[in-house]
OpenMM code with the backbone's topology and positions (N, CA, C; nanometers):
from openmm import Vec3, app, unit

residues = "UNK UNK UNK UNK UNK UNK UNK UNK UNK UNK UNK UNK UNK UNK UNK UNK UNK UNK UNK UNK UNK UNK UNK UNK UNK UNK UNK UNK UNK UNK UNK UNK UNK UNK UNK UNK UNK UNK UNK UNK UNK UNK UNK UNK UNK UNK UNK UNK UNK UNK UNK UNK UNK UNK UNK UNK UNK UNK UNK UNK UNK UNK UNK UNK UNK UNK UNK UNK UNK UNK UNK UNK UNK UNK UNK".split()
positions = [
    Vec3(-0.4619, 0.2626, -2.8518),
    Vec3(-0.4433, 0.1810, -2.7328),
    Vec3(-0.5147, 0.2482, -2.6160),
    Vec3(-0.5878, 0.1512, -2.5243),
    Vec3(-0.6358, 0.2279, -2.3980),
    Vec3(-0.5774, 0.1870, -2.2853),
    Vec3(-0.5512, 0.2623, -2.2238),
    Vec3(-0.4409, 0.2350, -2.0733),
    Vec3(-0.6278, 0.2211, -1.9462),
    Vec3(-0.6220, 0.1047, -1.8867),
    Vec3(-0.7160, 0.1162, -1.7949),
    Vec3(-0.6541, 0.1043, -1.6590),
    Vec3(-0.6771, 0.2288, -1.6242),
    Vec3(-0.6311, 0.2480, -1.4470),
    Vec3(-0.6533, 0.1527, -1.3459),
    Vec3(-0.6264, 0.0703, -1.2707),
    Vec3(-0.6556, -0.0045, -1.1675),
    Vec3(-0.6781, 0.1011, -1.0772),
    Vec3(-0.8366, 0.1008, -1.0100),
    Vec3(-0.8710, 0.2270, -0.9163),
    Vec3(-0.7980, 0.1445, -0.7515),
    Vec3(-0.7861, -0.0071, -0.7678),
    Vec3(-0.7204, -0.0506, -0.6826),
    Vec3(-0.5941, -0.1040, -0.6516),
    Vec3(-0.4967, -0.0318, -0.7510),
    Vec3(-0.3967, -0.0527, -0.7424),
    Vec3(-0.3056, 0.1101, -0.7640),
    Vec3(-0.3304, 0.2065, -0.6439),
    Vec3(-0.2694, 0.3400, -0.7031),
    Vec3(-0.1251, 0.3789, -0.6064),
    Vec3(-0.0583, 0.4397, -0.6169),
    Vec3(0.0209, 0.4583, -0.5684),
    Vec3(0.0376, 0.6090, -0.5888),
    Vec3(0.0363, 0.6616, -0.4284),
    Vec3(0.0720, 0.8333, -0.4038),
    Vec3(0.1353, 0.8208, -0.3495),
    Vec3(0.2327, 0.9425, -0.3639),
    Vec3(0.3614, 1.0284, -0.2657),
    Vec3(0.3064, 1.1604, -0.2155),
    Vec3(0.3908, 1.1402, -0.0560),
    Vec3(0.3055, 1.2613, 0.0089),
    Vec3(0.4049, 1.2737, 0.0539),
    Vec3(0.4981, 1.4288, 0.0069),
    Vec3(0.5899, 1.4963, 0.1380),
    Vec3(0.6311, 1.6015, 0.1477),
    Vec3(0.7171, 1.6298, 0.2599),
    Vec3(0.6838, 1.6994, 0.3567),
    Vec3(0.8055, 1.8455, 0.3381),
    Vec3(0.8857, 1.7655, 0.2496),
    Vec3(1.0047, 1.9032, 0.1931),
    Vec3(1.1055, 1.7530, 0.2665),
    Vec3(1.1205, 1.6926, 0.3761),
    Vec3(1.2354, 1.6438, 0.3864),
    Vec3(1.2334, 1.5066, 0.4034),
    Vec3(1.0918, 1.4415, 0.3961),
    Vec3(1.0474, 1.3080, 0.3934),
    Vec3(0.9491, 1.2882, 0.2597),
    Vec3(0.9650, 1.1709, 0.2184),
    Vec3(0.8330, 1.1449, 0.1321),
    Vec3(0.7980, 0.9953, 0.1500),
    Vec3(0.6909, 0.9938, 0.1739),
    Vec3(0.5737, 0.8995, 0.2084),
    Vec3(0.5461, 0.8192, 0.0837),
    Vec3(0.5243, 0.7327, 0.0585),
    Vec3(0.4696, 0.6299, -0.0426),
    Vec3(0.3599, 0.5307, 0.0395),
    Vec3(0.2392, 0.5104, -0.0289),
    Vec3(0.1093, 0.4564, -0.0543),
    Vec3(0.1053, 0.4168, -0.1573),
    Vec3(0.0444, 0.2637, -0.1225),
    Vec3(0.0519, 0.1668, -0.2289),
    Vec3(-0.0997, 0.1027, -0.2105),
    Vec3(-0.1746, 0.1432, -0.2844),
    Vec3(-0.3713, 0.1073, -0.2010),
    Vec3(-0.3574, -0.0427, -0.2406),
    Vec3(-0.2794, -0.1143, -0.3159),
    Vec3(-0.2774, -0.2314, -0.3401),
    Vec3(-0.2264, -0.3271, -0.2348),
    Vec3(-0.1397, -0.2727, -0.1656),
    Vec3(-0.0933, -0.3455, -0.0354),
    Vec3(-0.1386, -0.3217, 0.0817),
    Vec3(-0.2261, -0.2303, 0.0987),
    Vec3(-0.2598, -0.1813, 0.2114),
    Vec3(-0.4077, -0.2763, 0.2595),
    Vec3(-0.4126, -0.3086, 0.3937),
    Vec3(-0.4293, -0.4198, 0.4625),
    Vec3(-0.5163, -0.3313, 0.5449),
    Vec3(-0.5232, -0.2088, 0.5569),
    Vec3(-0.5975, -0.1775, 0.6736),
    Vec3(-0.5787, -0.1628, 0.7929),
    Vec3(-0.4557, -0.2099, 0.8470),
    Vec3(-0.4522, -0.2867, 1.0026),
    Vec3(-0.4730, -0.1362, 1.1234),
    Vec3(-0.4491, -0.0335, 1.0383),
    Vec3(-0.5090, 0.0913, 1.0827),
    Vec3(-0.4003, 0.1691, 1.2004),
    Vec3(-0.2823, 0.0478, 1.1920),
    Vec3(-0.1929, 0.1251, 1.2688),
    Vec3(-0.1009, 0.2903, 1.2740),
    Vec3(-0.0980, 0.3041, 1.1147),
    Vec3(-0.0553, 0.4342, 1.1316),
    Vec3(-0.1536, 0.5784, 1.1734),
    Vec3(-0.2953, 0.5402, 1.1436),
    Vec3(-0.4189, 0.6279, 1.2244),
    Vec3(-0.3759, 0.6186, 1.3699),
    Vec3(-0.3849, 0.4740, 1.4482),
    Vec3(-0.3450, 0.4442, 1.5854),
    Vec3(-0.2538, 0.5384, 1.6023),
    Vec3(-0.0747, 0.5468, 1.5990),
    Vec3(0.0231, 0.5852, 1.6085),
    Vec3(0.0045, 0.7652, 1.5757),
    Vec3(-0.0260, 0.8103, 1.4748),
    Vec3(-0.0342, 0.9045, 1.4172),
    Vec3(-0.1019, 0.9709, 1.3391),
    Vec3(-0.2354, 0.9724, 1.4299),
    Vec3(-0.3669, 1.0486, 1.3684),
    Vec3(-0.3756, 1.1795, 1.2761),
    Vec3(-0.3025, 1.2801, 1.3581),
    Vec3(-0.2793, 1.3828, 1.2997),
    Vec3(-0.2257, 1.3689, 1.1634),
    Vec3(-0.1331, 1.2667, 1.1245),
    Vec3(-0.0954, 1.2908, 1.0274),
    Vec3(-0.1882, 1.1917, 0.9219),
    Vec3(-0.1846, 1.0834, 0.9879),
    Vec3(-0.2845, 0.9778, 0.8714),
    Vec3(-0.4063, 0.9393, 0.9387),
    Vec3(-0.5165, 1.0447, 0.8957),
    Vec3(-0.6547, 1.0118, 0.8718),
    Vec3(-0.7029, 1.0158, 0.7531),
    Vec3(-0.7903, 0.9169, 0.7680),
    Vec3(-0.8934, 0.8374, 0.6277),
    Vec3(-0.9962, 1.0083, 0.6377),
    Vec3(-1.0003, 1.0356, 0.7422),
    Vec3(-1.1424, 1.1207, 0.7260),
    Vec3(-1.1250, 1.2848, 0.6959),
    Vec3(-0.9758, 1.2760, 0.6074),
    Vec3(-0.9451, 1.4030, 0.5738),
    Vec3(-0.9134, 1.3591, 0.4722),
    Vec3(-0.9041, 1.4591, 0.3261),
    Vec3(-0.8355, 1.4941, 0.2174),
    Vec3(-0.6742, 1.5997, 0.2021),
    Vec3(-0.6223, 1.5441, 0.1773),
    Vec3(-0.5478, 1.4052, 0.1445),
    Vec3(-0.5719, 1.3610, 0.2744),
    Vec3(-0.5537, 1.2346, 0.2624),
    Vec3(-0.5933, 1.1259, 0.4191),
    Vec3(-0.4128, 1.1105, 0.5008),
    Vec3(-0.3151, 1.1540, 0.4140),
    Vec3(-0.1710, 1.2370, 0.4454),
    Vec3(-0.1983, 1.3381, 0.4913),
    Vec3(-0.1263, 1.4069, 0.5971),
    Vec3(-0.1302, 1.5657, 0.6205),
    Vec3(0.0172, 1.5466, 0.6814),
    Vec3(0.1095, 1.5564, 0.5906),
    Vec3(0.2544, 1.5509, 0.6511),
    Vec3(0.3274, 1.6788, 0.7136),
    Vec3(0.1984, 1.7816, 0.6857),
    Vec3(0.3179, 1.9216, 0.8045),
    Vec3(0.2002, 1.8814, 0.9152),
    Vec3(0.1234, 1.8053, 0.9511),
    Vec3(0.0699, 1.7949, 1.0870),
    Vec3(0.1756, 1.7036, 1.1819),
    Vec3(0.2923, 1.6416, 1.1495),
    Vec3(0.3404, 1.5977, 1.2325),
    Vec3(0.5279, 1.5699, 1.2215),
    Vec3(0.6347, 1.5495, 1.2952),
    Vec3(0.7624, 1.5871, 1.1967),
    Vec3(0.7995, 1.4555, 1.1827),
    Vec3(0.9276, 1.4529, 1.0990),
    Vec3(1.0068, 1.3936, 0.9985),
    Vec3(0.9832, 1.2502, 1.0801),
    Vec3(1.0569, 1.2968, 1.2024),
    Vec3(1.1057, 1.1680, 1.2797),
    Vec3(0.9593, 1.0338, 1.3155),
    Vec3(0.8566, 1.1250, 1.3889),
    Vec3(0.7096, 1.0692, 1.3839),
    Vec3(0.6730, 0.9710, 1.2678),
    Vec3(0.6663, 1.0232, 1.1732),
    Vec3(0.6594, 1.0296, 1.0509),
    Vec3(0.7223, 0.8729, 0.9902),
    Vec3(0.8505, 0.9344, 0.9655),
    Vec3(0.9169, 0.7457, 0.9535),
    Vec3(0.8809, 0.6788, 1.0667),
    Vec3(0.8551, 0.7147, 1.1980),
    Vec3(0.8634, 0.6195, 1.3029),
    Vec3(0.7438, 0.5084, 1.2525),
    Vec3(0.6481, 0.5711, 1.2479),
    Vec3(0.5284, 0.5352, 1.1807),
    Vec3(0.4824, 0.4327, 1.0593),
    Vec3(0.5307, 0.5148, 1.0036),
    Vec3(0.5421, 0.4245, 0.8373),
    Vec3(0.6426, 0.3281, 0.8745),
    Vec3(0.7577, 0.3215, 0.9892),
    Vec3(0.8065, 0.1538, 0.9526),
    Vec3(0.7435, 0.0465, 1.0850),
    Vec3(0.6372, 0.0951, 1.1062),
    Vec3(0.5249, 0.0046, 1.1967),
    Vec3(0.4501, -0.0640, 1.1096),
    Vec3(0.4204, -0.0049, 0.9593),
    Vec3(0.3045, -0.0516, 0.9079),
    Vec3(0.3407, -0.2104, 0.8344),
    Vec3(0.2538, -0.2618, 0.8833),
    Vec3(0.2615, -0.4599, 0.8383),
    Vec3(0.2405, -0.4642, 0.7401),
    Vec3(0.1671, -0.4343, 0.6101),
    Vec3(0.1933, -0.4813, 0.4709),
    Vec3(0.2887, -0.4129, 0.3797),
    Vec3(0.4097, -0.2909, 0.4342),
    Vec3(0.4566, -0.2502, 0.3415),
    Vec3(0.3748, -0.1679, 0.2804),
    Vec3(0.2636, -0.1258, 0.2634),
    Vec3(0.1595, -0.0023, 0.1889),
    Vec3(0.2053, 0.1549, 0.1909),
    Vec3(0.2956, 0.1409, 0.3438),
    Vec3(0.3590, 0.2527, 0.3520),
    Vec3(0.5013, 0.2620, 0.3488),
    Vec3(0.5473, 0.2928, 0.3021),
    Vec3(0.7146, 0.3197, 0.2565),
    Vec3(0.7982, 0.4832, 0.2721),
    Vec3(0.9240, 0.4764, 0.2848),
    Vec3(0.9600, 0.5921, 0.2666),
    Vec3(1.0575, 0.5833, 0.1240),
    Vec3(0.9975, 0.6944, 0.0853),
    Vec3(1.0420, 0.7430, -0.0908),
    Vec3(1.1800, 0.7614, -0.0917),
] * unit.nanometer
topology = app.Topology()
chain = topology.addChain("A")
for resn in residues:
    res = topology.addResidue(resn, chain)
    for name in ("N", "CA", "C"):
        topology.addAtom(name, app.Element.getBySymbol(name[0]), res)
């Protein structure tokens, strides 16, 4: 049997020791608000494009429950 990955449908967890982040590239819309809100922590133009000790807990969820398609979640 071969399992074929959807490269557009992935889902990562990113956290932080007391939050965890969920990304869903399948729902994600772009609307670019959590870059807006919270650069430090979510930029596209870093690896991981997460950097969850750049910013704390509270930021953090504040953030992820701004985002309009649900792409971002807390774990």
């Amino acid at each position: 049997m071969i399992t074929v990955m959807d490269k557009n449908d992935v889902t990562k967890h990113y956290s932080n020791g007391e939050v965890i982040v969920v990304w869903q590239s399948a729902k994600c819309i772009h609307s670019g608000n959590c870059v807006k809100n919270l650069k430090p922590v979510f930029n596209p133009q870093q690896k991981p494009w997460i950097q969850m000790d750049k910013g704390s807990s509270g930021e953090i969820k504040d953030t992820v429950a701004k985002c309009p398609s649900g792409a971002l979640s807390i774990g």
